[in-house]
C-alpha positions, 0 to 999 in steps of 0.5 A: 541325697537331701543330707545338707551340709551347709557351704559354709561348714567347718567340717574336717575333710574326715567328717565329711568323707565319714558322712559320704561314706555313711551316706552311700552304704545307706543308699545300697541299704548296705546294713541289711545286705552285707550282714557279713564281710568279706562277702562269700560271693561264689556263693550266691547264684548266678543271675538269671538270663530270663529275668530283667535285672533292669526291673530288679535294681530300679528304687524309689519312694512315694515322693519320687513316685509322686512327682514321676506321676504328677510329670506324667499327667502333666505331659512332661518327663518322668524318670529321666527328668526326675533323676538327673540334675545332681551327681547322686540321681546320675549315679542311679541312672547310671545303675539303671544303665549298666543294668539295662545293657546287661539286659541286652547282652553286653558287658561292657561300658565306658563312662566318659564326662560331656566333652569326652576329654577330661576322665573316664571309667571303664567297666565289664561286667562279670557276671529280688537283689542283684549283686553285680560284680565287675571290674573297673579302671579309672581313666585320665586325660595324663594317660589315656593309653590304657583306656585305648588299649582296653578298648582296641582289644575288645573290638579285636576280638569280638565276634561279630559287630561290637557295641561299646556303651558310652555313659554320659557322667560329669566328673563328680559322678564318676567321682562318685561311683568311683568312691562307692566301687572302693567303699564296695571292694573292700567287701569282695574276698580275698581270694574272690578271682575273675578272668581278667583280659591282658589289658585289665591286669590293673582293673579293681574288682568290686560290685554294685548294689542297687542304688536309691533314695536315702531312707527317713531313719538314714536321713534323720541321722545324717543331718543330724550334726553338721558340727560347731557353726563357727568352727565344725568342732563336734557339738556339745550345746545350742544356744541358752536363749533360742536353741537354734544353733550348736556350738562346740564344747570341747572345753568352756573357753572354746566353747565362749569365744564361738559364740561370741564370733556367731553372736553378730550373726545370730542375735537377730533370730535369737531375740526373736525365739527367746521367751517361748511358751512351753506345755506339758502333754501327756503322751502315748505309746499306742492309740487305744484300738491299735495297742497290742496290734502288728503295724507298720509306718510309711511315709513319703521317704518309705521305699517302694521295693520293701516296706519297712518290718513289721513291730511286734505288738509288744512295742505297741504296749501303753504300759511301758515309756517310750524310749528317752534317748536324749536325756533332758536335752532339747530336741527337734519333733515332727507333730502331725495329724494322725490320720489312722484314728477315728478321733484327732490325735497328734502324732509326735516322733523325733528326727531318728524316730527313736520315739514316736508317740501320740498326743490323745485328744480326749486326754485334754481337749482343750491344750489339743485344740491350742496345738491343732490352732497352731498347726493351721496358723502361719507358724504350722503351714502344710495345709494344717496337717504338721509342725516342727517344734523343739520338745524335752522329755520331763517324764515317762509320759510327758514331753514338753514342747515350744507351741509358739516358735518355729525352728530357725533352721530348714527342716529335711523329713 
């Protein structure tokens, strides 16, 4: 899902449910589709048979995009190879599959790991964005019976030759699509009744959404704090020397005795970052030609079913600051060449894209060129064309930032 989560993380067990939970209403894009809860299901309108629902929950973004494109010149796979390998590309396939046999007619689907014996998900299907209600039961290899029971049923009373779809998942996946119908369910009315068979008394209702790629603000927010390196405790400050690692700060003393406990660790990419040269930019809101204009940023993680809405021209407007959401704490920005410019400027935004502001080359040619020097150096890497570097606001249109000392961390957007 690119939220990384390191494997030595203290994290409490609540945080990291917390932040899975964040992570998959994100990739439903539940904040946009479920604008009210409980859903009012029998109001929305049956789908219809002639329209592929295959086509209509497939997702994606430029990145994938690219990589299915550079598989397929290169003779190699392309969806299949491009989502699978983890528990979350399974999830969507599986999505895909549901939405493919739905195509085909049928309803019903089994969802079993690679050697059939240890889990399995049963599920049927009750009926420019599917919602897909069904009903699920989870199997176990303790007891079986029910999931044998549900299955002779339905081959008793079908009409004709029956078709059981069988879903390869690994047990994480179903452990994943598993948590998602439950974090779904508790969207599904109250009074919201399906016809359920005599072996599906104890089958859950809940619904899909289609599935994709975790968009950049989501990203952005999801990696954002992995808690205290030493003790997962919430962060309250990074190191006074380097700022590359956070620590907790839930009283001083805490806070002294996790540094100490990380310093035989750190102290090496601490000495290394410490005494970084820091300059002053005059910053933007807008490019000259663009102020006042309605416009849009894509990215590599921007969707490919929708693009993202459109501002209004008055949030383009140079007279007024842009947003300061940090304070004068210290913050990750990402600086790229702007390629929307007849002439060089930076474009600078943070993480949550909470700002996002130009560095105008004709404002002082001289420090651009001292940062458009150390982009195509080997501290900048990418061709040249960005860098991630840490900044502070010092003013409404000025923000500091550390030319000379890459970020000690592994950067996801």
């Amino acid at each position: 899902m690119d939220v990384s989560i390191p494997p030595s993380t203290k994290l409490s067990d609540e945080a990291l449910e917390k932040r899975l939970r964040q992570a998959l209403n994100a990739s439903q894009v539940s904040s946009q589709l479920i604008t009210k809860s409980p859903i009012n299901i029998k109001s929305l309108h049956k789908w219809p048979l002639g329209s592929s629902l295959y086509e209509s929950v497939r997702r994606g973004n430029w990145q994938e995009s690219m990589a299915n494109y550079s598989s397929r010149i290169g003779g190699g796979n392309t969806e299949a190879s491009a989502l699978s390998g983890n528990a979350f590309m399974d999830l969507r396939q599986t999505i895909l599959s549901l939405a493919n046999s739905w195509d085909k007619g049928i309803r019903v689907a089994v969802m079993q790991d690679e050697d059939h014996e240890k889990c399995a998900v049963n599920i049927r299907i009750n009926d420019k964005t599917p919602l897909i209600t069904l009903v699920y039961q989870e199997i176990t290899q303790e007891n079986p019976w029910p999931g044998v029971q549900w299955v002779k049923d339905l081959i008793q009373t079908a009409n004709g030759p029956f078709h059981l779809p069988n879903i390869t998942a690994s047990e994480l996946e179903q452990k994943l699509i598993l948590k998602l119908l439950s974090i779904n369910a508790k969207h599904v009315p109250a009074d919201y009744k399906v016809t359920k068979r005599r072996t599906e008394q104890d089958f859950q209702v809940s619904f899909l959404l289609p599935v994709g790629p975790l968009a950049f603000e989501d990203l952005g927010k999801l990696n954002a704090d992995t808690g205290c390196v030493v003790c997962g405790e919430k962060t309250a400050s990074r190191c006074s020397q380097c700022q590359s690692v956070s620590y907790c700060g839930t009283n001083r003393y805490l806070s002294v005795e996790c540094q100490k406990e990380d310093w035989p660790k750190h102290k090496t990419k601490c000495r290394s970052l410490k005494g970084g040269t820091w300059h002053t930019l005059p910053i933007n809101a807008s490019l000259p030609e663009f102020e006042g204009v309605y416009a849009t940023h894509v990215n590599r993680f921007s969707s490919l079913t929708s693009l993202p809405k459109t501002t209004t021209p008055s949030s383009f407007s140079s007279s007024s600051p842009p947003p300061n959401v940090h304070g004068e704490k210290l913050f990750l920005v990402k600086m790229q060449i702007s390629i929307i410019a007849s002439e060089g400027n930076l474009l600078i935004y943070d993480r949550q894209r909470s700002m996002q502001v130009y560095f105008l080359q004709t404002t002082d040619p001289a420090l651009f060129a001292l940062f458009k020097e150390e982009m195509d150096g080997p501290r900048g890497g990418y061709m040249g064309m960005k860098m991630y570097r840490w900044a502070k606001r010092t003013g409404d249109f000025q923000l500091s930032v550390c030319l000379d000392r890459e970020p000690g961390e592994e950067i996801k957007w």
